[in-house]
N, C-alpha and C positions, 0 to 999 in steps of 0.2 A: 669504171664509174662507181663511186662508194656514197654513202647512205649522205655522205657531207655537202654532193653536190644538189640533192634534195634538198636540204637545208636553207641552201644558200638561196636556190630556185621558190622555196613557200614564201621563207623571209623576205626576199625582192616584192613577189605578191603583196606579202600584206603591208608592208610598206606601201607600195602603190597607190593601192586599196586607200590607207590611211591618210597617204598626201592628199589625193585626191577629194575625199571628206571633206578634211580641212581647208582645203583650199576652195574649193564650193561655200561650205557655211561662211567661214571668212569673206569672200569675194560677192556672195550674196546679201550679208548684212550691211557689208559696207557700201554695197550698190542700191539700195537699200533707203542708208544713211543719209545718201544726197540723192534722194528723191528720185529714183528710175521704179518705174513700175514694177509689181512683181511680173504682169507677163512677160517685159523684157528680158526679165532676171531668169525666169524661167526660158525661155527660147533662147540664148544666149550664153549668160554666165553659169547658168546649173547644165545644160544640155552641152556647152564647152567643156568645163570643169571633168564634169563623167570621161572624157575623152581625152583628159591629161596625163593617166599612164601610157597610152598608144603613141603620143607626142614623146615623153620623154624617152620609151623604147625604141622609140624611131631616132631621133636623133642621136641617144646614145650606141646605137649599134651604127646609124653611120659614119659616126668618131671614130668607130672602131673598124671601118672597112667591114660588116654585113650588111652592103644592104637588102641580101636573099630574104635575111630575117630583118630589116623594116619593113621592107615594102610588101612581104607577105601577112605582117601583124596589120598592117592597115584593109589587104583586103578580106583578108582572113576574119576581121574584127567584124567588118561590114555585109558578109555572112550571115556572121554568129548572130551580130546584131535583132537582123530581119528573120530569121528563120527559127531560129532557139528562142532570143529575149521577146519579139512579137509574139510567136506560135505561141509560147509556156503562156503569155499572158490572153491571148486570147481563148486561150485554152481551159484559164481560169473562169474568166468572163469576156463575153461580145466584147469588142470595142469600139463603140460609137465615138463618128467625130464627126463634132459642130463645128471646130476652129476653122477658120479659114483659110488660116497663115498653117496648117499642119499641112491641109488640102495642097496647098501651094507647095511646102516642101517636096511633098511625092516627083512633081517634075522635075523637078532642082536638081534633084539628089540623082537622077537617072540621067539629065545632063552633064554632070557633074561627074558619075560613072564612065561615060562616052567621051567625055574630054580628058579622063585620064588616061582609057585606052587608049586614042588617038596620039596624044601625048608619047605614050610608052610604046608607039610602034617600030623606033627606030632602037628600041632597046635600052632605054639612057630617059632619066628625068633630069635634065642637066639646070641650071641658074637661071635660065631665059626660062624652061615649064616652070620650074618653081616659083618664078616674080609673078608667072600667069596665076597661077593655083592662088598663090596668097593674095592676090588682088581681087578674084573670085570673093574668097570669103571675105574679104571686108566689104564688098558689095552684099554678099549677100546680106553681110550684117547688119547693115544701114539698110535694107529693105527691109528685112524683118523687123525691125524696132519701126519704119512707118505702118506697115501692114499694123501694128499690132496694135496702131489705133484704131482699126477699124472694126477692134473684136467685139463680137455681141456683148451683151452684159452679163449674161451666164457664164459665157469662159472667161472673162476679166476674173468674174466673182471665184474663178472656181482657180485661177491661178495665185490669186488674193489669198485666199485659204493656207495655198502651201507654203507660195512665197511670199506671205505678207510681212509688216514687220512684229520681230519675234515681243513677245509679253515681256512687260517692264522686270529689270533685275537679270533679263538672261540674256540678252543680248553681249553687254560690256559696250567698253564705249570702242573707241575708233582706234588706240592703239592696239586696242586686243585682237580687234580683226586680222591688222596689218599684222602682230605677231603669227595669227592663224595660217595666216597666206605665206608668209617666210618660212615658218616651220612647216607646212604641208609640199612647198616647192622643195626642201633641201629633203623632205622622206622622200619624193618623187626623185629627184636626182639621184641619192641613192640605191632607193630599191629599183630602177631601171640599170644600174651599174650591176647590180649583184644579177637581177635576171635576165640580162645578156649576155652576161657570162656563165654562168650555170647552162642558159640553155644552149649556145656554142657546145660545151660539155656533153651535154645530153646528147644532141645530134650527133656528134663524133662517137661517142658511145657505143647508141646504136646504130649507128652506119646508115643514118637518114639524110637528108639534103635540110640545111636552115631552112630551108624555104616550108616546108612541111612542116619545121618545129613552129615557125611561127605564121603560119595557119592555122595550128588546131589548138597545143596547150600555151601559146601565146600570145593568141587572140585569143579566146577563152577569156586566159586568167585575166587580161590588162580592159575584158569587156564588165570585169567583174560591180563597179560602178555604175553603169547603164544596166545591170541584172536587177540589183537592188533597186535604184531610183525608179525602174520602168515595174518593179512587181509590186511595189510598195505603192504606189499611184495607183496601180489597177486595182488591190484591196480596198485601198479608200474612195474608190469609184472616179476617182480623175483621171477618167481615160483620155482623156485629150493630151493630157501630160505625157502617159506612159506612150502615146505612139511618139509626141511631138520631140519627145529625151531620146527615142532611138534615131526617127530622121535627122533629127536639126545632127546630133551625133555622124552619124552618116557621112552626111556632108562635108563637116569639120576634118571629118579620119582622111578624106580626100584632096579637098582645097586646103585645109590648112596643116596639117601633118604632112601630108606630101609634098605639098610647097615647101614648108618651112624647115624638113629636111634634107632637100635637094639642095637649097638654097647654104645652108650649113656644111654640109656634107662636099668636100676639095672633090673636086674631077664628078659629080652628082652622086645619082643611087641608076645602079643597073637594075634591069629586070630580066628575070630567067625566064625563059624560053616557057618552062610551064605555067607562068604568071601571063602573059600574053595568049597560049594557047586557049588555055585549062580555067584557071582559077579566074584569069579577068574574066572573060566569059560568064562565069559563074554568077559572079560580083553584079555583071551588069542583068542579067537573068532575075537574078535576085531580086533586083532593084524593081525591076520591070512588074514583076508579081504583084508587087504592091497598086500598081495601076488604078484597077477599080475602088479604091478608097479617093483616087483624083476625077473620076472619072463618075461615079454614082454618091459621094459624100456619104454614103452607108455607115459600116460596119465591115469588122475583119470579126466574120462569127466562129464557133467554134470548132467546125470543122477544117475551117480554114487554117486554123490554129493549129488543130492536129497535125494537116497536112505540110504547113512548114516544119512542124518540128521532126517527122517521117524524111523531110528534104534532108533537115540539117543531119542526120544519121547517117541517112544515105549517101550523103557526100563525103563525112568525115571516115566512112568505111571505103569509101573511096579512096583517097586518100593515103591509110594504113595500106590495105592492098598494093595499091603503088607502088609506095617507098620500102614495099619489102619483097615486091615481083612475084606476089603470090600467082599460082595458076589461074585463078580462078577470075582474074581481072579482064579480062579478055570476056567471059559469059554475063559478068556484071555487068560490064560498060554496055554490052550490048543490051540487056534488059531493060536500063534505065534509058537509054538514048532512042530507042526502036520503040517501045512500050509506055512505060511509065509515065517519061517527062512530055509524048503529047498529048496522052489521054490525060493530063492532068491539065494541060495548057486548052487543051478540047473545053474541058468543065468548066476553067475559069471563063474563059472566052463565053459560053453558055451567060454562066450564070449573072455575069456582068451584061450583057446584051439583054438578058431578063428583067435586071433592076431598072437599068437606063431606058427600057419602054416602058416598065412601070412608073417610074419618075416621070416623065414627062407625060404621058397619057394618062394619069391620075389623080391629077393636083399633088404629085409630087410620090406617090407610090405607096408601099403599107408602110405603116409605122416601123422604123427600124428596131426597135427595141422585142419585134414579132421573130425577125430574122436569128435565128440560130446554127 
């Protein structure tokens, strides 16, 4: 392996990166243009968009017969997603959510986890899961944009803000969009071409399974859109944003990514044996964490924060260990499986039981904004 297939692997990245951009700004101002709300635009076309390099890697590697490396980039993403891009920004600040349609995602997205496993138990996402999955998301879709008339007028205002429409002179008009959108899909086609094959490369290299490449540095890099949109919302205090870009994402990496590359994809996408055992699991574990944000309307404070980001470490040293039969996997596994993962499940479970008597016995509990 020489320094050229690095190359080729950054360059796919920022590619990505860049279609992706484009194809949001674009698809946002022109949605925009004829009148769809910014919450929509934001639940929808910016929280899809972010999820458009995971789409193009998905299908381009089932063109290409991997689908070790689809179907790991999707759950691998949806990890990264909750446990780095949540934690990092809770970590920054609390995350208070008012939305209600965010509150809603939480279940979705955990359904939505359980019918892929379900799905992938016989080993195979074949034509028939795939028309299921992408039928999913276009329900979901169509609820989401009703739900999102019912949002208070603080989260209308505060989606208004990001996604409103852009100050006269910067927008362009309606051809410029559509050029925006054409040129950000042919960078995304592209650079999913160049980083499915580079990382093929990689993994043969190092003597790893796809499946692992596109778990850790190909979910990572293709979450790299949801990193920025979800840190940049939490600095400007639009936390409803930065959780609502990672769930509504979530959801998409599963019903419509894996739909829609089953569905493409001759003979479907297989799943490996440690995608079923190991990582779905994970995936759905993940998901489940998030609970008490459906369950008490709170706040993900910043311990919480810490604690996913401690998860996501600890899993992706998992992981390496694995895929290179270190000794020492064997005394890890058992740490985190005996130890760690139910005293930490102990807490949550606690502390969510604490808030939700305080909620209800309190005219609704302390002020969350008190909660750290």
């Amino acid at each position: 392996m020489d320094g050229a297939t690095f190359l080729w692997f950054a360059a796919g990245l920022v590619l990505l990166v860049a279609g992706a951009e484009l194809l949001v700004r674009g698809a946002s101002r022109l949605a925009g243009a004829f009148g769809i709300s910014p919450l929509v635009i934001g639940l929808t076309v910016v929280a899809y968009g972010t999820s458009t390099p995971e789409l193009a890697v998905a299908v381009q590697a089932g063109f290409d017969g991997r689908a070790d490396l689809a179907v790991g980039n999707v759950v691998g993403s949806n990890v990264f997603n909750i446990l780095f891009i949540l934690g990092t920004c809770a970590a920054i600040a609390p995350l208070v959510v008012q939305a209600q349609v965010v509150r809603r995602e939480v279940p979705i997205m955990i359904g939505a986890s359980l019918l892929a496993a379900l799905l992938g138990i016989d080993g195979r996402y074949g034509m028939l899961d795939g028309a299921l999955l992408t039928a999913g998301i276009a329900f979901y879709s169509v609820s989401s944009i009703v739900q999102s008339r019912r949002e208070s007028k603080a989260v209308q205002e505060e989606y208004a803000h990001e996604f409103g429409a852009p100050a006269a002179g910067h927008g362009g008009g309606l051809a410029v969009q559509v050029a925006l959108i054409a040129v950000g899909l042919v960078l995304l086609i592209l650079g999913a071409r160049w980083l499915v094959h580079s990382a093929v490369t990689v993994a043969q290299a190092l003597g790893v399974s796809e499946v692992v490449i596109g778990l850790t540095i190909v979910a990572a890099g293709t979450s790299l859109p949801e990193v920025a949109a979800s840190l940049v919302a939490t600095l400007r205090g639009e936390r409803d944003i930065a959780i609502g870009n990672v769930i509504g994402s979530n959801i998409y990496n599963v019903l419509a990514i894996l739909g829609i590359a089953s569905l493409v994809t001759p003979g479907g996408l297989s799943v490996a044996p440690s995608i079923q055992t190991f990582d779905g699991p994970v995936m759905i574990a993940v998901a489940l964490a998030c609970l008490p944000l459906f369950f008490t309307g709170r706040r993900v404070a910043r311990w919480e924060g810490l604690l996913f980001l401690a998860y996501y470490f600890a899993y992706a040293a998992y992981l390496v260990l694995d895929a290179v039969g270190h000794d020492a996997l064997p005394a890890y596994s058992a740490v985190m499986l005996e130890f760690t993962m139910p005293l930490t499940a102990i807490t949550i479970a606690v502390v969510t039981f604490r808030e939700l008597r305080a909620h209800r016995g309190g005219g609704g509990g302390p002020d969350p904004a008190s909660r750290a």
